[in-house]
N, C-alpha and C positions, 0 to 999 in steps of 0.2 A: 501471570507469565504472558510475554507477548512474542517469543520467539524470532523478535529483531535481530539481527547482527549485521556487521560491515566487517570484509576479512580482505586482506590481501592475497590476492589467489594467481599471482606472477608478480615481477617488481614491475612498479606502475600501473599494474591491471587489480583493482577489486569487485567485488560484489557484496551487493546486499542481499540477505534472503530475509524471508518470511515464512513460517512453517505454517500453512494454513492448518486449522484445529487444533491449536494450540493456543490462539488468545485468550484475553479473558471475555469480549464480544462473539462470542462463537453464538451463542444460544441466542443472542440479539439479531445476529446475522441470520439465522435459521428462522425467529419469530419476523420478521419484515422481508421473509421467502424469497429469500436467498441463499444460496449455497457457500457458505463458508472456506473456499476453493483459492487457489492462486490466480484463476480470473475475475474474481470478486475483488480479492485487493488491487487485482491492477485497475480496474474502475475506479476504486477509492485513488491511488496513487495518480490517475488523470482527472480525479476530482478537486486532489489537493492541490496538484500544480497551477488547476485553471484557478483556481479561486484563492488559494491562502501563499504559492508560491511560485508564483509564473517567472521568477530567474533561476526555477530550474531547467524548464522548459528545455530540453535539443542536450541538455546535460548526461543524460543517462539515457540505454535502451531497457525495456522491459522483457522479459522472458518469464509468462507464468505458464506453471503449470497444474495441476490438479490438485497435488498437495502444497505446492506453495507458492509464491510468488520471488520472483526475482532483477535484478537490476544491477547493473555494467556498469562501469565510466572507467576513464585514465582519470576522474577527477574523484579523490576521496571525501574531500569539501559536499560535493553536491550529493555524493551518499549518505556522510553524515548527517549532512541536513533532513535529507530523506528522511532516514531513520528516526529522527527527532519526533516528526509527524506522523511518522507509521506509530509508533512508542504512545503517543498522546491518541490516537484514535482505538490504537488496539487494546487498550485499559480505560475507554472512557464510553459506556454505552450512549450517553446523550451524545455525544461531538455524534458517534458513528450516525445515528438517527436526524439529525440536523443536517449530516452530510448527505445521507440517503434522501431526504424531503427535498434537500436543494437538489439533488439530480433530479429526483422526481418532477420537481415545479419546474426544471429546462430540457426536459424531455431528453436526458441522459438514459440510456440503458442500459446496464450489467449485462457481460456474455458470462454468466456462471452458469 
């Protein structure tokens, strides 16, 4: 389970969330000391857009919070997309750990 979704939450307004502890990388997150938190994935979520998807870039605002992460647009497109990538990291301990090692080798740092 990865606890993605995208909902329309007004016409023209959606959101994505994320229910932090509830992926299947939780225990991954916790062993490379990190808090499995809604500002942990917003790190991952400005990891993915510098590196695997920089046209989402100014697309969405983030809003995490403790237990989860979250994310805006009037664009449905650029949250689906989102979710795609949150969906493939939050079921895949390697991607999460390659992603972690790339922050780490550009001197990214987690506020979890």
């Amino acid at each position: 389970m990865d606890g993605v979704e995208v909902a329309e939450i007004a016409p023209g307004e959606y959101s994505l969330s994320l229910a932090a502890g509830t992926t299947d990388v939780d225990d991954v997150i916790s062993e490379l000391g990190h808090e499995p938190n809604g500002y942990f994935w917003e790190g991952i979520v400005e990891l993915l857009v510098r590196s695997e998807a920089p046209t989402l870039e100014g697309r969405f605002s983030s809003d995490p919070e403790a237990g989860a992460f979250y994310a805006t647009s009037t664009d449905r497109n650029a949250l689906d997309d989102l979710a795609v990538l949150l969906h493939a990291v939050a079921a895949d301990g390697h991607r999460l750990r390659r992603l972690v090692k790339f922050a780490e080798a550009n001197g990214f740092e987690f506020d979890d």
